[in-house]
Rosetta silent file (secondary structure, phi, psi, omega in degrees, C-alpha in Angstrom):
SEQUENCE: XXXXXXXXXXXXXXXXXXXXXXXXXXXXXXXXXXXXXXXXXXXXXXXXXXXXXXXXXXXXXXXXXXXXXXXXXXXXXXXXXXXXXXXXXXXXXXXXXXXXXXXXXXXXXXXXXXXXXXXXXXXXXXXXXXXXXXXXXXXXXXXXXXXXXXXXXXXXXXXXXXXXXXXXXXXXXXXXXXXXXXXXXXXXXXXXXXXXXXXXXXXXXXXXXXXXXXXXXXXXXXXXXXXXXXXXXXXXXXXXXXXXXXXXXXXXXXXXXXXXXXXXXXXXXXXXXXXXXXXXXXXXXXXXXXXXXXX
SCORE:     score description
SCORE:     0.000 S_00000001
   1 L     0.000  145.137  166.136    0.000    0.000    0.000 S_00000001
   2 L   -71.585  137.625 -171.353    1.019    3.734   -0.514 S_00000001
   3 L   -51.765  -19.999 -159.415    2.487    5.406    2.536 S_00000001
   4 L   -91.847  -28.201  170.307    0.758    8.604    0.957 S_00000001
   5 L   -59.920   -2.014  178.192   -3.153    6.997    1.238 S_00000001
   6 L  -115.633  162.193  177.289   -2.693    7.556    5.422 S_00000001
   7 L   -96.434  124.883 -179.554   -2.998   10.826    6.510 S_00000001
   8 L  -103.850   21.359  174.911    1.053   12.116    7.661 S_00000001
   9 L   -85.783   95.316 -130.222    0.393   15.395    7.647 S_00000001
  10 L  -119.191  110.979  165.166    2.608   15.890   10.759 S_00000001
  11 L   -47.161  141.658  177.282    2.951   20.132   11.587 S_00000001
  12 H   -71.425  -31.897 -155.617    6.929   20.832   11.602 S_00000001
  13 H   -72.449  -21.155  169.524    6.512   22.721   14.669 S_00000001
  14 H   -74.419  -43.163 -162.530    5.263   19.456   16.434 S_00000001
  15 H   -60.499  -66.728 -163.943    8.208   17.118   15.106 S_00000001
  16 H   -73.869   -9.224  179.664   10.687   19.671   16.727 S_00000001
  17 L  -100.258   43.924   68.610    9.879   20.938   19.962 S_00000001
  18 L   -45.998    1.629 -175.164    8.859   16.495   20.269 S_00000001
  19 L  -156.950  169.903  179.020   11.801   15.431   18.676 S_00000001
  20 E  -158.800  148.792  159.974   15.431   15.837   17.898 S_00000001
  21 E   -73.929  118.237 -178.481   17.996   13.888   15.409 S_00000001
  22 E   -95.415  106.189  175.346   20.224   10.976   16.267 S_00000001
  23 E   -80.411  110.147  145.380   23.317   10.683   14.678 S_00000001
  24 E   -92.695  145.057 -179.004   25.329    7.620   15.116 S_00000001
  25 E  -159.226  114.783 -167.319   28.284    6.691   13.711 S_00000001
  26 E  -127.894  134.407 -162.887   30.662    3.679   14.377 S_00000001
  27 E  -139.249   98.841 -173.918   33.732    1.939   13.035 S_00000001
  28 L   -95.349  105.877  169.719   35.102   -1.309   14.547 S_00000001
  29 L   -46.781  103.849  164.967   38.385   -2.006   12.505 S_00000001
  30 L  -141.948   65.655  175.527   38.920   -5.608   11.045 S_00000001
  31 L   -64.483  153.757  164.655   41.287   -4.985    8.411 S_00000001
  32 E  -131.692 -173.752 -157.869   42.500   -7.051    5.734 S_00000001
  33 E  -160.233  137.946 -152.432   45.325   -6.551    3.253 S_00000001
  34 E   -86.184  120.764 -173.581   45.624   -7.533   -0.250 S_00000001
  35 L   -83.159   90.268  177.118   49.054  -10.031   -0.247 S_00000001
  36 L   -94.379    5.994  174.982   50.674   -9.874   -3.447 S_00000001
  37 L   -71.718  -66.027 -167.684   53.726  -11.901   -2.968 S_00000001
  38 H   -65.524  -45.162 -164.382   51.557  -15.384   -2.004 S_00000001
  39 H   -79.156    2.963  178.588   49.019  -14.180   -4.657 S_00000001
  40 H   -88.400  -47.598 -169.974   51.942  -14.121   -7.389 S_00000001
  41 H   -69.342   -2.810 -170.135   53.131  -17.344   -6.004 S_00000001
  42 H   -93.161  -44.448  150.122   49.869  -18.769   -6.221 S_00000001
  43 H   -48.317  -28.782  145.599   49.400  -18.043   -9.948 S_00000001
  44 H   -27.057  -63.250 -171.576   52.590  -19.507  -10.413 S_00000001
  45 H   -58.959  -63.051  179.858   52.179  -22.422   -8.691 S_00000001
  46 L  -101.836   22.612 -172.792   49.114  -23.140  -10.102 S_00000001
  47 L    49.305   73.048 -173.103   49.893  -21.743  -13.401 S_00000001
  48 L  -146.936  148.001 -138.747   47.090  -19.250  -13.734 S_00000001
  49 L  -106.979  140.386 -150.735   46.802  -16.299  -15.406 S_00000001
  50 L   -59.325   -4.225 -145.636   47.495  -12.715  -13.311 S_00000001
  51 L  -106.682  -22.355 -158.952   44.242  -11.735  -13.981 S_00000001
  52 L   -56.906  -22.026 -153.476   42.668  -15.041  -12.448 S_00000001
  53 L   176.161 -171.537 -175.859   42.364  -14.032   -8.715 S_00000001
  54 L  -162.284   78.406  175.381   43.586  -12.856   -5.829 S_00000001
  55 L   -45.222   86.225  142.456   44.942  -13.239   -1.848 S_00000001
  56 E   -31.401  124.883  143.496   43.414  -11.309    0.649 S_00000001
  57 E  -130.988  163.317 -175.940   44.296  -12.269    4.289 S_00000001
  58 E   -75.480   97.015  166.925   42.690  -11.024    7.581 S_00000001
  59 L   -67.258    6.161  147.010   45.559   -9.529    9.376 S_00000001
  60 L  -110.657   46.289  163.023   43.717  -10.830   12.858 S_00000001
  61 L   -68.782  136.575 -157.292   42.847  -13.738   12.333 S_00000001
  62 L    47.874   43.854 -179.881   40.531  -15.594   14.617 S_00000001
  63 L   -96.902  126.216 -171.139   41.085  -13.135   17.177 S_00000001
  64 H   -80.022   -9.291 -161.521   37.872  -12.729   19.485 S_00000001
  65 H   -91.784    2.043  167.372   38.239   -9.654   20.587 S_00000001
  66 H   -51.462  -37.211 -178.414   37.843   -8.247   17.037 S_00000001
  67 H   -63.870  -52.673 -147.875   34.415  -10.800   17.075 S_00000001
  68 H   -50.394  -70.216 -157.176   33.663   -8.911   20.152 S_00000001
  69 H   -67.704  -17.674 -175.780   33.754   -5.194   19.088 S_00000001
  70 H   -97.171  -16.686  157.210   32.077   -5.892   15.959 S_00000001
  71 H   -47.244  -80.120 -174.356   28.873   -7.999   18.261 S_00000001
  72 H   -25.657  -82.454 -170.955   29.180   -4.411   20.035 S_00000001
  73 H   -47.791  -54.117 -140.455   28.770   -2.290   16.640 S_00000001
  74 H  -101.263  -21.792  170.746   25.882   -4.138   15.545 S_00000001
  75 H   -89.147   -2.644 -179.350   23.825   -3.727   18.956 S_00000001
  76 H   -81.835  -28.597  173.489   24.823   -0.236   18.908 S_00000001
  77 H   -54.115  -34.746 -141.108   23.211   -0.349   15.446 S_00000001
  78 L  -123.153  -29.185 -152.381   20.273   -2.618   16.403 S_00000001
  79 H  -104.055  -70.395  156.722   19.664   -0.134   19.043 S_00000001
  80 H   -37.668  -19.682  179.558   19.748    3.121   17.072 S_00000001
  81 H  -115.783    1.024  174.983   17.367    1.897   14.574 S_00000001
  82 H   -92.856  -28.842  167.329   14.695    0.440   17.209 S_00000001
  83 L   -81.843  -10.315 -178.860   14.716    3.576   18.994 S_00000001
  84 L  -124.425 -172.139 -174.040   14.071    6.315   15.912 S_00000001
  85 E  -134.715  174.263 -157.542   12.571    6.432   12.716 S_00000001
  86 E   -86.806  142.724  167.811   13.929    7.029    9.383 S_00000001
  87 L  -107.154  -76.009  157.652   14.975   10.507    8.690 S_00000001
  88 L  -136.632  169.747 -161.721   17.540   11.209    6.068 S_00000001
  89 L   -80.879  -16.765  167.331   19.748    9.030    3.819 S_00000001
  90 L   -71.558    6.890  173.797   22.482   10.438    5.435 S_00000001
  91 L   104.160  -16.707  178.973   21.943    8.434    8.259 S_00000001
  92 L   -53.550  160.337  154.021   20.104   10.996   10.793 S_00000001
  93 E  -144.635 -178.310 -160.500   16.856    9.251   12.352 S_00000001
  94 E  -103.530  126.414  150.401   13.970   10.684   14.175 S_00000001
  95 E   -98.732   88.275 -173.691   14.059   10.501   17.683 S_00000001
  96 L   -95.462  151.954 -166.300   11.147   11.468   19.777 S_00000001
  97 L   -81.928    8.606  144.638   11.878   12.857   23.127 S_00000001
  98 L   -53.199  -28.691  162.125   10.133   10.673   25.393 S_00000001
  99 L   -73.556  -22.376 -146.965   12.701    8.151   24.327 S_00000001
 100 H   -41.859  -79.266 -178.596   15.190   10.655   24.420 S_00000001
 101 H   -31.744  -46.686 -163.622   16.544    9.322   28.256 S_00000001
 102 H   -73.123  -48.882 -163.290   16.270    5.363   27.272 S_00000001
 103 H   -53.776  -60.278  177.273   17.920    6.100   23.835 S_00000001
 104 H   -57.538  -35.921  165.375   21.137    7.819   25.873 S_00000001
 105 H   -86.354  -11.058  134.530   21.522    5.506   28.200 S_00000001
 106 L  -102.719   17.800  161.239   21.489    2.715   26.250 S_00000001
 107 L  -114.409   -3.512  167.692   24.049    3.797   23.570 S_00000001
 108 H   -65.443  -39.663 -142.474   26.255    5.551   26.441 S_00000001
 109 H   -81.947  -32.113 -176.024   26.064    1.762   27.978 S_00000001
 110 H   -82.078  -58.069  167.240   26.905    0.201   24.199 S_00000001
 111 H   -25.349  -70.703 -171.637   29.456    2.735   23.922 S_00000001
 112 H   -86.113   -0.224  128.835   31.301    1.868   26.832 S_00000001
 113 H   -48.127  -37.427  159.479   31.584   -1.623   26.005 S_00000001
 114 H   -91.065    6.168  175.221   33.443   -1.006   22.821 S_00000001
 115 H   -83.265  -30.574 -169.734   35.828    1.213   24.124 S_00000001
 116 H   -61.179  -41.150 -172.706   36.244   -1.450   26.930 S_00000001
 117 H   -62.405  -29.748 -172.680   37.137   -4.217   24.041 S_00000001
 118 H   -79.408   -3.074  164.446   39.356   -1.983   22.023 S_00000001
 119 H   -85.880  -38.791  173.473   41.160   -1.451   25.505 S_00000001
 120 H   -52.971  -44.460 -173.679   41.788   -5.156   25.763 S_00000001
 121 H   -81.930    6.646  170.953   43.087   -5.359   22.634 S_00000001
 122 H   -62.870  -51.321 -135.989   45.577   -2.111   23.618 S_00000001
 123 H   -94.515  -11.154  164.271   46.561   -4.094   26.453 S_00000001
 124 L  -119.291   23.331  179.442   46.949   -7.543   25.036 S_00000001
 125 H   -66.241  -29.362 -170.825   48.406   -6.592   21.517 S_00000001
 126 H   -65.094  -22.313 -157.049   51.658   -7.996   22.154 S_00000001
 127 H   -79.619  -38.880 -175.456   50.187  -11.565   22.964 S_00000001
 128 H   -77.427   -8.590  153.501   47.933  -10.942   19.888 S_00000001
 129 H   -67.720  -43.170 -179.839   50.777  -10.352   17.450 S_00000001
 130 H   -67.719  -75.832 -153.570   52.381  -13.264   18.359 S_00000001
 131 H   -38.643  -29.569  170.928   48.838  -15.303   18.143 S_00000001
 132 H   -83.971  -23.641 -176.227   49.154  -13.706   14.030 S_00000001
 133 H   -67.332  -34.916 -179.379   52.513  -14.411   13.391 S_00000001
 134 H   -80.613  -19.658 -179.630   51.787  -18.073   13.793 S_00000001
 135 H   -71.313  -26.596 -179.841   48.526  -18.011   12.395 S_00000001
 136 H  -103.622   -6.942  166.078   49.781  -16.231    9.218 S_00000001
 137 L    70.431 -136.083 -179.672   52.956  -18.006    8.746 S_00000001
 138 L   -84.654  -12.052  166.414   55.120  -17.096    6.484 S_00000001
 139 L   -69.034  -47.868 -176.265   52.482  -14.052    5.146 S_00000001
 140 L   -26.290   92.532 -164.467   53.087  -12.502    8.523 S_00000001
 141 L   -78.322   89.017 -172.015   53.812   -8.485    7.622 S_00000001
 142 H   -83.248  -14.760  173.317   55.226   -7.096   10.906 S_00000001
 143 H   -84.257  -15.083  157.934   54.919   -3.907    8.985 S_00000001
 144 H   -68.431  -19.668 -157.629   51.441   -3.936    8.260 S_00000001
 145 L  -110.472  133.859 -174.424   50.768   -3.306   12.080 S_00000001
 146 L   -90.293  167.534 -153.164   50.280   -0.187   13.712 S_00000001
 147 L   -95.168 -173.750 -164.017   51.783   -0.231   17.224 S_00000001
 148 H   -67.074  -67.253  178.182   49.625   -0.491   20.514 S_00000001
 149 H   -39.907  -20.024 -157.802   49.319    3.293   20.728 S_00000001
 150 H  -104.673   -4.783 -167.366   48.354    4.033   17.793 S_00000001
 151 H   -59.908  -48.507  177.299   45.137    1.130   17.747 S_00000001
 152 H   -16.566  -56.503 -160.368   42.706    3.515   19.720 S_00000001
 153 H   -75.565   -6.834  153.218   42.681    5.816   16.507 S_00000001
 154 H   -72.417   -5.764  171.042   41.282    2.672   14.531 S_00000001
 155 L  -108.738  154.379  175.527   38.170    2.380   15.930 S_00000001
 156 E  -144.136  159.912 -164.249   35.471    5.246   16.081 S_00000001
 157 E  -167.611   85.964 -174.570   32.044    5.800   18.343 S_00000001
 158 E  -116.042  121.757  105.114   30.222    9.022   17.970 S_00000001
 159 E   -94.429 -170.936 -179.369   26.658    9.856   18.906 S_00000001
 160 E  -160.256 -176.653  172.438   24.804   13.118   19.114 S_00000001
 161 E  -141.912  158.680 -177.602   21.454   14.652   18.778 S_00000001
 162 E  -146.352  157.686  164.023   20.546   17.922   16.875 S_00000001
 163 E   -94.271  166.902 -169.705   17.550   19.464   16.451 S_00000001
 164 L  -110.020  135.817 -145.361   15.176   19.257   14.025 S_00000001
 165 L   -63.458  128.723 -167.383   14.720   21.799   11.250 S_00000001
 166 L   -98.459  124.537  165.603   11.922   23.898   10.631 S_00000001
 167 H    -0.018  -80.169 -157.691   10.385   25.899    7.368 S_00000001
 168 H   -65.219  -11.247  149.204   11.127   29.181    8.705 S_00000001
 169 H   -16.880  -69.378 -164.259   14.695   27.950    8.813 S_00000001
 170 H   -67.079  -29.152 -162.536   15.310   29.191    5.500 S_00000001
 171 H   -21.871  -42.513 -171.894   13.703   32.670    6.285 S_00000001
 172 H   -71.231  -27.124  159.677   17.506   34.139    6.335 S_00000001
 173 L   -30.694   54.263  171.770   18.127   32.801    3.450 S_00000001
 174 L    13.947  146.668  156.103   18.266   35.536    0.137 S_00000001
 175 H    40.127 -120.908 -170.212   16.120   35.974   -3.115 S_00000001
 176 H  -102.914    0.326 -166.979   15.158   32.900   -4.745 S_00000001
 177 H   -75.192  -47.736  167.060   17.250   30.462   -3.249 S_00000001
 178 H   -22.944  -60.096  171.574   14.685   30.604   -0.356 S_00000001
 179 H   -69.961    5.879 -160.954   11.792   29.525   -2.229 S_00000001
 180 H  -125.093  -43.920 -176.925   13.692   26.580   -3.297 S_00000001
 181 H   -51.017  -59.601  178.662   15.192   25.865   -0.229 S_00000001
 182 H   -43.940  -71.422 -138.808   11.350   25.815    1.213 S_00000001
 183 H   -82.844  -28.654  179.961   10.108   23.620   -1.665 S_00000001
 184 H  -104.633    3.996  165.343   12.610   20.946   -1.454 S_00000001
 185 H   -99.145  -61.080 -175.123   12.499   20.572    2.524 S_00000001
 186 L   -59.208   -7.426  177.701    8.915   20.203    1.998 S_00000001
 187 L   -87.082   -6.389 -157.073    9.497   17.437   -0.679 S_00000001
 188 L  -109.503  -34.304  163.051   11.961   16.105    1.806 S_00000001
 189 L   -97.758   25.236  156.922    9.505   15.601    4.809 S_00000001
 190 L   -87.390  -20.923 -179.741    7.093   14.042    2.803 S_00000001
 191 L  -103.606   14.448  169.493    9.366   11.225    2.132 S_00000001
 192 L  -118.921    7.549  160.244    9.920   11.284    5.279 S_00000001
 193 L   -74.678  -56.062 -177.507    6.557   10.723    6.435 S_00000001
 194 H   -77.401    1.629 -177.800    6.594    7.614    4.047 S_00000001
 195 H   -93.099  -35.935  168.735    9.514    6.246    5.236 S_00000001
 196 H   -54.413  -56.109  168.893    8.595    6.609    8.897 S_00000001
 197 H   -28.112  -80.659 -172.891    5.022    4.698    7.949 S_00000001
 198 H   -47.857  -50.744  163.243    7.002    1.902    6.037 S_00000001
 199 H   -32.923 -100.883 -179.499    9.654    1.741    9.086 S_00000001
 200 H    -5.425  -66.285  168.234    7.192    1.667   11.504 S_00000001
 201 H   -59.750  -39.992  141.904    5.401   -1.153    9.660 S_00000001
 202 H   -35.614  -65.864  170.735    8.429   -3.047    8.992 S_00000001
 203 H   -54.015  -70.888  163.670    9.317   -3.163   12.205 S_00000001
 204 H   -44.832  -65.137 -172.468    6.006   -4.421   13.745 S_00000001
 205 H   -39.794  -37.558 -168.460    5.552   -7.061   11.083 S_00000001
 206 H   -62.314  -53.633 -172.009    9.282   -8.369   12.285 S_00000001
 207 H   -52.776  -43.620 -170.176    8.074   -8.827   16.205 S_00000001
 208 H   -79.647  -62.929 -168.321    4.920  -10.283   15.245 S_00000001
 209 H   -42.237  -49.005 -179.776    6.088  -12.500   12.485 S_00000001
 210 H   -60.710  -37.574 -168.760    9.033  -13.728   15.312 S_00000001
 211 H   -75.503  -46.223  173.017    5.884  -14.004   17.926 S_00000001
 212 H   -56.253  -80.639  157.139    3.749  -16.255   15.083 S_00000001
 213 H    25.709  -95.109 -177.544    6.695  -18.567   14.661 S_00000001
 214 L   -73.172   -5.702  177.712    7.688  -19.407   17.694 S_00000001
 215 L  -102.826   10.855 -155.658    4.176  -20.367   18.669 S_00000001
 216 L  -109.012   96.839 -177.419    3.543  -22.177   15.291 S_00000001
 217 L  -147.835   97.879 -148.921    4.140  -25.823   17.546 S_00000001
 218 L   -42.218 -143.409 -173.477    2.237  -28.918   17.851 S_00000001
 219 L   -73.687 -160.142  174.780    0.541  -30.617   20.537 S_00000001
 220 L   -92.383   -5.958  147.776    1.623  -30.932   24.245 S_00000001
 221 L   -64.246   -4.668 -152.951    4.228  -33.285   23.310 S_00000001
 222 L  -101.971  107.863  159.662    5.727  -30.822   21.232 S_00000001
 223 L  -106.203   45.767 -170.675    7.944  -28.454   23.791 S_00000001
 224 L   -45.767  145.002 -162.424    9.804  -26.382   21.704 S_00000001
 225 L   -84.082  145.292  162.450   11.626  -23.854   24.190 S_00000001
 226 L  -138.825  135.556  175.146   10.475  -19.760   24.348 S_00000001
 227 L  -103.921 -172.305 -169.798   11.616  -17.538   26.733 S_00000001
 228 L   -84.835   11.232  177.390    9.416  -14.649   28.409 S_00000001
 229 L   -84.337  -41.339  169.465   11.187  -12.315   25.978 S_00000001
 230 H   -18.053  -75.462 -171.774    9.209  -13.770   23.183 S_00000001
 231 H   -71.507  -21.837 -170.101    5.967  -11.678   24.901 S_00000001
 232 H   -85.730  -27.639 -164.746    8.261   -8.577   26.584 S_00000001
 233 H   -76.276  -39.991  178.315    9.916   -7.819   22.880 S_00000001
 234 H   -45.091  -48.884  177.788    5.795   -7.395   21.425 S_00000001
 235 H   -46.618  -49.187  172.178    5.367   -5.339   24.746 S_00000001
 236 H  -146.512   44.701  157.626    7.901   -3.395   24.107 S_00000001
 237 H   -94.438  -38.687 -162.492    8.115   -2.425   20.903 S_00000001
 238 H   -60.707  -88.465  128.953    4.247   -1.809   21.253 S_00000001
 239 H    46.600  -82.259 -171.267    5.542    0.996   23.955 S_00000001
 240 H   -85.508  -46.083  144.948    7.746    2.756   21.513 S_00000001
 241 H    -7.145  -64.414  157.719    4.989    2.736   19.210 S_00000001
 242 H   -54.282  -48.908 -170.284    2.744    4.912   21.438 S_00000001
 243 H   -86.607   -9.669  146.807    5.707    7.433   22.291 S_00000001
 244 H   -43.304  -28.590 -151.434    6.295    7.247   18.293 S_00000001
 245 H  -108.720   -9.874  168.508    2.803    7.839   17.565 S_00000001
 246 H   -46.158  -74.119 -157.487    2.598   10.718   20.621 S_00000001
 247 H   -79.563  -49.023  164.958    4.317   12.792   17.664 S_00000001
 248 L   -58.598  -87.585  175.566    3.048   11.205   14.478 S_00000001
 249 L   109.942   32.090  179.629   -0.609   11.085   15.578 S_00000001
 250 L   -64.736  124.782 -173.579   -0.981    8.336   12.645 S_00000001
 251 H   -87.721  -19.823  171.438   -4.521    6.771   13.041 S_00000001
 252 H   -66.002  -66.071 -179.572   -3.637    3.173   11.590 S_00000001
 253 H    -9.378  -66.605  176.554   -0.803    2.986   13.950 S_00000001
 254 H   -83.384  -20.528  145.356   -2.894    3.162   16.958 S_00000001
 255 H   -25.691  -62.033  177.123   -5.341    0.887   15.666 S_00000001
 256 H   -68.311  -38.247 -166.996   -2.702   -1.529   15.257 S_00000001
 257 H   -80.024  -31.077  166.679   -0.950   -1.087   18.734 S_00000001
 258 H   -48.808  -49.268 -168.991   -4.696   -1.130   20.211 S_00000001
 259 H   -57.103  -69.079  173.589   -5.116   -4.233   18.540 S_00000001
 260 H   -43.003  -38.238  143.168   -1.756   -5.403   19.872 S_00000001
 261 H   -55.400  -42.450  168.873   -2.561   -4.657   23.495 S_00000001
 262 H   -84.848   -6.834  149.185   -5.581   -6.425   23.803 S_00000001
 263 H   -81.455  -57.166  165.023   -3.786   -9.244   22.604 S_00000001
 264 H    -8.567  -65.834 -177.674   -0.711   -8.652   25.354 S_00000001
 265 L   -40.338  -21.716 -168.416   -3.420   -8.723   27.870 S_00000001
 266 L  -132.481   -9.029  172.636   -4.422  -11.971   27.899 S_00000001
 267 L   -84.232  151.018 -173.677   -0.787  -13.578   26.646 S_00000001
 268 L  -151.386   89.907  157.770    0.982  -15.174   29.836 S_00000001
 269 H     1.219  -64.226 -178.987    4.516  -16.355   28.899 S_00000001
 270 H   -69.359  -37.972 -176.219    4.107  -19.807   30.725 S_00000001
 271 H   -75.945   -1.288 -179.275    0.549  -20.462   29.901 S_00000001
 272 H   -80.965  -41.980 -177.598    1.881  -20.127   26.846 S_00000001
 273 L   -91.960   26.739 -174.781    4.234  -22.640   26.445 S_00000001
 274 L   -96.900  -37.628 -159.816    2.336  -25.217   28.953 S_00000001
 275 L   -95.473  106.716 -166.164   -0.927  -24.782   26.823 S_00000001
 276 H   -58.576  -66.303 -159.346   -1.227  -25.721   23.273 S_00000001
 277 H   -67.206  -13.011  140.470   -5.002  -24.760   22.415 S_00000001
 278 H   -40.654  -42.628  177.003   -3.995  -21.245   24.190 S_00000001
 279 H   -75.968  -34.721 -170.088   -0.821  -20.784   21.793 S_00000001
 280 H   -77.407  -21.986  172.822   -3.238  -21.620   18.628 S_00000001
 281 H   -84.401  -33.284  164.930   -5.556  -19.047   19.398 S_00000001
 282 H   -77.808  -33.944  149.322   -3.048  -16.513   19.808 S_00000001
 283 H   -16.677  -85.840 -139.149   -1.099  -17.673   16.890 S_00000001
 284 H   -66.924   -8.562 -177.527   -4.248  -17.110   15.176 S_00000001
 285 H   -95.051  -15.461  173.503   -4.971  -13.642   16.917 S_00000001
 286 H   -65.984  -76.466 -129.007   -1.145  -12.576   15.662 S_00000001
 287 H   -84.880  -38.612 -164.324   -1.523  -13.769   11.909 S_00000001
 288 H   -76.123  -28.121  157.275   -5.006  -12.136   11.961 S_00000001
 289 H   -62.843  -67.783  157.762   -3.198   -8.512   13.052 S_00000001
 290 H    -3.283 -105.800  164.426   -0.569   -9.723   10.288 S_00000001
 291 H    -4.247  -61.453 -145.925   -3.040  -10.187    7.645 S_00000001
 292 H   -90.053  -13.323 -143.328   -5.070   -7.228    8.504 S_00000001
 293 L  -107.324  130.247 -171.882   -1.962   -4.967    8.129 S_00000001
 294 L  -145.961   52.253  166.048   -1.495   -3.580    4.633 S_00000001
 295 L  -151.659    0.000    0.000    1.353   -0.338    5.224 S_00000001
């Protein structure tokens, strides 16, 4: 369905004094480095032509705490895009400020986990150079590697919030360049109305879809495992929905989260997974929100 059939016509002056922009931006280092000595010898070797390929290798290999920091970047990630809504392409997202406190405090808390791993690996690089030289053999570059001081400046972890920009913005703005300015910020929160919509729906469809799933399980022999997260992640995503929808004022939205609450109400984590003919009717009250959902 088009995003543009609901009505988004959300006043600027409400998005910004209700909202602000969240920038994030993060860079967990796991370089690799194109080898051209072993890739010469390997067309050699195997007679192949210079054109045929190529050796890459992972100058860390199998190192966890590299696994670590990049687990880190992706919940900082995972985190940033569950709390806002799409903004710009440039990566801003919409952030309303009822979240604002949850939002900071769980990417200062994300934060300071990757700084902690990228301290380990300050403080254990010597152990972890030896753990490449053997791993890498005779590839082993001692010259590709920047020393322990300088590793800090390979990783990066910024967020920030700005506010967000209003019509009247341009006002200062000269001649004709104004009117243009005007005309293509209003083209620019209209797609950002339809992107929010589409988010928004996207998002719900995932929890519920994850919620169907795991309940889609036979009889009472069947005891496929769930945990009470199963019912808290619907809960509380529903939640950010409402303090989303505070600012949007979208009327499908709260239909659907209504809808979504009066199922909540009557799910009970245990009874779920003790009671079969209890999971098939909520199954069946999930796929029937599903179904019903067409943004």
């Amino acid at each position: 369905m088009n995003a543009t059939t609901f009505n988004l016509d959300i006043p600027l002056p409400c998005i910004s004094s209700a909202a602000v922009l969240a920038e994030l931006s993060i860079g967990a280092w796991n370089p690799t480095r194109l080898d051209r000595l072993t890739t010469d010898e390997v067309h050699i070797y195997k007679r192949a032509s210079a054109n045929s390929g190529k050796y890459v290798k992972f100058l860390f290999p199998d190192v966890a705490q590299f696994a670590q920091v990049k687990t880190v970047e992706m919940r900082g990630r995972h985190w940033h895009r569950r709390m806002s809504v799409p903004f710009s392409d440039s990566g801003q997202r919409l952030l309303v400020t009822a979240m604002l406190p949850d939002y900071v405090e769980g990417m200062t808390k994300i934060e300071h986990d990757f700084w902690a791993v990228v301290q380990d690996i300050e403080h254990n690089y010597d152990s972890i150079l030896r753990h490449c030289q053997a791993a890498l053999g005779d590839t082993f570059d001692a010259s590709l590697y920047p020393g322990a001081h300088e590793i800090h400046r390979q990783f990066k972890f910024h967020h920030a919030r700005l506010p967000v920009p209003e019509t009247n913005d341009f006002d200062r703005i000269a001649g004709s360049a104004q009117t243009i300015m005007k005309e293509e910020f209003g083209k620019h929160m209209q797609r950002v109305q339809e992107n929010i919509i589409a988010d928004m729906g996207a998002s719900t469809r995932e929890v519920l879809q994850r919620m169907s799933e795991r309940l889609d399980f036979g009889g009472e022999g069947d005891k496929k495992i769930f945990r009470n997260s199963l019912v808290e992640n619907v809960r509380e995503w529903t939640d950010r929905m409402g303090k989303f929808n505070e600012v949007l004022k979208i009327q499908q939205v709260d239909h659907v989260r209504g809808q979504i609450n009066d199922l909540l109400g009557a799910c009970n984590a245990e009874v779920l997974r003790e009671n079969a003919d209890v999971r098939k009717q909520v199954k069946q009250k999930v796929d029937g929100i599903l179904s019903a959902m067409n943004w």
